[in-house]
N, C-alpha and C positions, 0 to 999 in steps of 0.2 A: 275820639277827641271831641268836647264837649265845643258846641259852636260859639259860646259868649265868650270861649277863652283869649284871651290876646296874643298875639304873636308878632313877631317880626315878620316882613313878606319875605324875608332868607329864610328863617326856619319855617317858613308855610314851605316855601318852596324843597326844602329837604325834606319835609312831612309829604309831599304830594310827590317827589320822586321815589318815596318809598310805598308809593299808591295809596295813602292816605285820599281816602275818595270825600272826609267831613272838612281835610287844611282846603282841597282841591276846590271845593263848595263857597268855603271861608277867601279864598283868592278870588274867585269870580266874582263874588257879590265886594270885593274890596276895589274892585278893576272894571268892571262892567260899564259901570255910569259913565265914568271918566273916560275910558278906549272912545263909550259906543261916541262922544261929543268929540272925540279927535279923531275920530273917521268920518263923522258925520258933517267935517268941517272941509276936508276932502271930497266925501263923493256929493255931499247933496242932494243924500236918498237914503232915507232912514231903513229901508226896505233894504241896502244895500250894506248900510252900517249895521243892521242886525246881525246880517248872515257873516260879517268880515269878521265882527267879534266873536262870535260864535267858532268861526274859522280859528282863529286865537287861537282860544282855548282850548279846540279839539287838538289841535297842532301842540299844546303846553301839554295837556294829557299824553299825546302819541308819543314824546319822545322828555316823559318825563324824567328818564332814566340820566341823561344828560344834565339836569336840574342840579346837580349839587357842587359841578365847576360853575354856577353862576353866583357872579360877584356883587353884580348890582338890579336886581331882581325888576324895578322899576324900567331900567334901561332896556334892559331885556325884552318884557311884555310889549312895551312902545314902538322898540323896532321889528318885531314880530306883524305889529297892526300896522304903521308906516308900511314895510313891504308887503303886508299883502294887498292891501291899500294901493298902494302903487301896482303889483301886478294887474289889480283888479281892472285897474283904469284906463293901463295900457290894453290889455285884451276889448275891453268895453271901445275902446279907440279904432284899433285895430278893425274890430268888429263893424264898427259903422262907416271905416273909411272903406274897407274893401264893398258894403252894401249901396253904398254910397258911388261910388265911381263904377259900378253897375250900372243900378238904379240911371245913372246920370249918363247911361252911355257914351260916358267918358267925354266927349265932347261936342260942340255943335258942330254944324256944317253948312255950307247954302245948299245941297245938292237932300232933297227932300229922300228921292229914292235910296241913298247911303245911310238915310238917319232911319229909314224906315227899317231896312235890314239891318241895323246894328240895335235898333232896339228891341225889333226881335228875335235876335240871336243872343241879345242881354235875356231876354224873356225868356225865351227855352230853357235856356241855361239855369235861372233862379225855377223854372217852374220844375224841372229836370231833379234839382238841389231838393226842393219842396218836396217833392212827391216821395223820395227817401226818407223821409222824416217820418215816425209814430206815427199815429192818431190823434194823439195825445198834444204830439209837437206842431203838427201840421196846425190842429185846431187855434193853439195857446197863439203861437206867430200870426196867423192870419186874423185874429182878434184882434192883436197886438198892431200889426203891421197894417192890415186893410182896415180898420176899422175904428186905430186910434185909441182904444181901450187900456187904460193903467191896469199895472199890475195887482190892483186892488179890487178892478171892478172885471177884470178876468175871476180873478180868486174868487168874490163873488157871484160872477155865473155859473162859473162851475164848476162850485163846490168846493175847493183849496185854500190852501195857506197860500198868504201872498210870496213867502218863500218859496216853492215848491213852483210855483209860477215861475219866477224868476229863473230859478235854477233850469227849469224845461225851455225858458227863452235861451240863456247863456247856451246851455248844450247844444238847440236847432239852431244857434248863430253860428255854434264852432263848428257843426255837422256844414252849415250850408258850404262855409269859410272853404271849408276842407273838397268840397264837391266845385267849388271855383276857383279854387288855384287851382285844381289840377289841371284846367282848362285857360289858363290864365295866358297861356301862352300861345293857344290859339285864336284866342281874344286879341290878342297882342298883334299878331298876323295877321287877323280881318282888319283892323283896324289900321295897318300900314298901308295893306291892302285898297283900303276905302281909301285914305288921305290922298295915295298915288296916281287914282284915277281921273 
């Protein structure tokens, strides 16, 4: 299919569930601009808005067999980016509340000795997380984390897409997430523990 041809975004959309890979091309460049500035009104990270559209579309490719019960092709795409959008945000959430009420060993105390052992049992714990992580991951996070560095000026030290950055943050966030709940509950216990004494 010739790319200057015009179409309807239905019949792209029936051309690209029959794996049409040139309507598939003709749909992105028709949707791109517009998605990438209605997620990007959402997250407030263009870095974040690339990858969600990108998401999209791979998502409109994977299950484009589905493509020919849709009625309103526009509707579709938008709620596609809205939820991942929203996934995205809530995880990104998630992610900083649980690092966060670590980080923050959950709460003060006047008794110096209970803050001292709770934030090094916070410690252990995130260093514990850490140390299970790549090479890769360990490095990209403690860039990130110790050091303050955007995920542009990571990509630029070393060597990456600022996607690829990202994506290795998200991952050592859900890795860490996943190494602290399971312990979350012994957290929970020191900390009754502390208050009660």
């Amino acid at each position: 299919m010739p790319l200057d041809t015009t179409y309807t975004d239905r019949e792209l959309l029936q051309q690209v569930a029959n794996g049409d890979i040139f309507a598939f091309r003709q749909l992105f460049e028709g949707y791109r601009l517009r998605l990438f500035s209605f997620v990007l009104q959402m997250t407030h990270s263009r870095v974040d808005a690339e990858e969600i559209v990108q998401d999209v579309f791979t998502k409109i490719w994977e299950s484009r067999i589905q493509l020919t019960a849709v009625e309103y092709p526009g509707k579709y795409i938008y709620t596609i980016a809205r939820n991942k959008t929203l996934n995205h945000l809530t995880r990104l959430a998630r992610d900083r509340r649980l690092l966060q009420q670590v980080w923050a060993n959950v709460s003060q105390s006047d008794n110096p000795t209970e803050d001292i052992l709770q934030a090094q049992e916070s410690q252990r714990l995130i260093n514990e997380a850490i140390s299970r992580l790549s090479l890769q991951q360990q490095t990209i996070f403690q860039l990130s984390r110790d050091q303050g560095l955007t995920h542009e000026e990571i990509a630029a030290r070393l060597g990456l897409s600022k996607s690829r950055v990202k994506n290795v943050l998200v991952e050592a966030l859900k890795q860490i997430r996943a190494h602290l709940e399971r312990y979350a509950a012994l957290i929970t216990a020191l900390i009754c523990c502390w208050f009660k004494l």
